[in-house]
Each structure stands twice: as structure tokens, then as C-alpha cells.
C-alpha positions in Angstrom: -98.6 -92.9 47.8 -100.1 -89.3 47.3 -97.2 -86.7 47.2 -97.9 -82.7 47.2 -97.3 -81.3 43.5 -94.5 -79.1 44.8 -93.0 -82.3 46.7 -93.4 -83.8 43.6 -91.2 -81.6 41.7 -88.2 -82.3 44.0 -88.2 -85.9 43.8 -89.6 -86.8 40.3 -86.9 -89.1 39.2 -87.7 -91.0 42.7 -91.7 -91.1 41.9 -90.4 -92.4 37.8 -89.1 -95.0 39.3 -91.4 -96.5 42.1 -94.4 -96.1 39.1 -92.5 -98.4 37.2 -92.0 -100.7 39.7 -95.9 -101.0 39.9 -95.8 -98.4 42.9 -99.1 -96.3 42.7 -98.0 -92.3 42.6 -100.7 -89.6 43.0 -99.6 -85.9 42.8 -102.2 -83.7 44.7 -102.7 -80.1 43.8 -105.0 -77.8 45.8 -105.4 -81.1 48.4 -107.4 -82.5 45.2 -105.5 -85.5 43.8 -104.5 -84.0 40.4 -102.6 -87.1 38.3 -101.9 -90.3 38.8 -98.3 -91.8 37.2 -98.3 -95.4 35.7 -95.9 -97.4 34.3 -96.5 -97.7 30.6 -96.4 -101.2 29.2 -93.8 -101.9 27.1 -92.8 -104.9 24.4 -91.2 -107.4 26.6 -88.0 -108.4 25.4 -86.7 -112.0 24.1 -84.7 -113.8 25.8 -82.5 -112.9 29.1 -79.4 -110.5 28.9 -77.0 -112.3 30.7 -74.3 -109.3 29.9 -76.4 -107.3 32.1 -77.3 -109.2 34.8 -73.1 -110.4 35.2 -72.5 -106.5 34.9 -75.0 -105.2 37.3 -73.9 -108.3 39.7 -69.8 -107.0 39.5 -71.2 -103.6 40.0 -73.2 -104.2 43.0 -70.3 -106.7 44.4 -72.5 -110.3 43.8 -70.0 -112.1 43.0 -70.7 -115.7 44.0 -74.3 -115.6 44.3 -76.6 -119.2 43.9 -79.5 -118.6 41.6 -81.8 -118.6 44.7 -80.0 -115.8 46.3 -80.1 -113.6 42.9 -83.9 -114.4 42.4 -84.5 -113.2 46.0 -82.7 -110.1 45.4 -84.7 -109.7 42.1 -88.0 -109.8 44.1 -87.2 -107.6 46.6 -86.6 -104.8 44.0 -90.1 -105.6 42.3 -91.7 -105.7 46.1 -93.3 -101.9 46.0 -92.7 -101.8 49.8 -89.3 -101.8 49.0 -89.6 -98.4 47.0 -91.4 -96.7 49.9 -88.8 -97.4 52.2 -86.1 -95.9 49.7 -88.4 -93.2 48.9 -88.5 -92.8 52.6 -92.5 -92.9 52.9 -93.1 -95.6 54.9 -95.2 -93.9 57.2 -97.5 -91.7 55.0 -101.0 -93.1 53.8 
């Protein structure tokens, strides 16, 4: 996605968070793309934080989810078509 620096400003946090999700984020300044954000690569951690994932499923009301269900969900917040619909781009190129 290519955004317009001031565009950019307003929804920064939004842009954050589709790069790290692998999204590809260029902010154009003078209709000259300008930067390009990537996710930096990070030590992956050992093991799987079950705490977390039983928190995050109370939170978001999964309670009685198979283990096919939650891997489903878990791709479809890695799918970067996913972040352009929340980020409500869709239809830009």
C-alpha cells in the first residue's frame, strides 16, 4: 500500500501494525515514494504462551474453540489482505 506522508501521520499506529504483519507500507512525499516501513526481525521466542493465548481467547469471547477453529483465526490475522480491509484500503493500488 502507498499512503500520502500527511495520511500517514493520522494513521501511523494503523501502518505499525499492518508492516508487522508482513503488509508492505510506502509513505510518498512530493508523489515520490519517500520510505518504505518493514517489520524488523526479532528473536523468536521458546516455546508457546499458553497464558496468553487463553487470555486473549476470554477477551475476544472464544471460549470453546477446537484447535482448527483457533488456527484458522490465527491465519486470518497473518493474511495481509486482512489488514487492508481493517485499514479500510481495499480499493487503492
Amino acid at each position: 500500500m502507498e499512503l500520502a506522508l500527511h495520511e500517514a501521520e493520522t494513521r501511523l499506529a494503523e501502518l505499525v501494525t499492518a508492516a508487522e504483519k508482513g503488509e508492505r507500507v510506502v509513505i510518498v512525499k512530493d508523489g515520490e515514494p519517500a520510505v518504505q516501513l518493514v517489520r524488523c526481525e526479532r528473536k523468536q521466542r521458546r516455546g508457546f504462551d499458553w497464558d496468553r493465548l487463553n487470555a486473549n481467547r476470554r477477551r475476544l469471547g472464544i471460549k470453546d474453540a477446537s484447535p482448527e477453529e483457533v488456527e484458522a483465526m490465527m491465519a486470518a490475522f497473518h493474511d495481509s489482505a486482512l489488514s487492508r480491509r481493517v485499514l479500510g484500503l481495499e480499493d487503492e493500488e
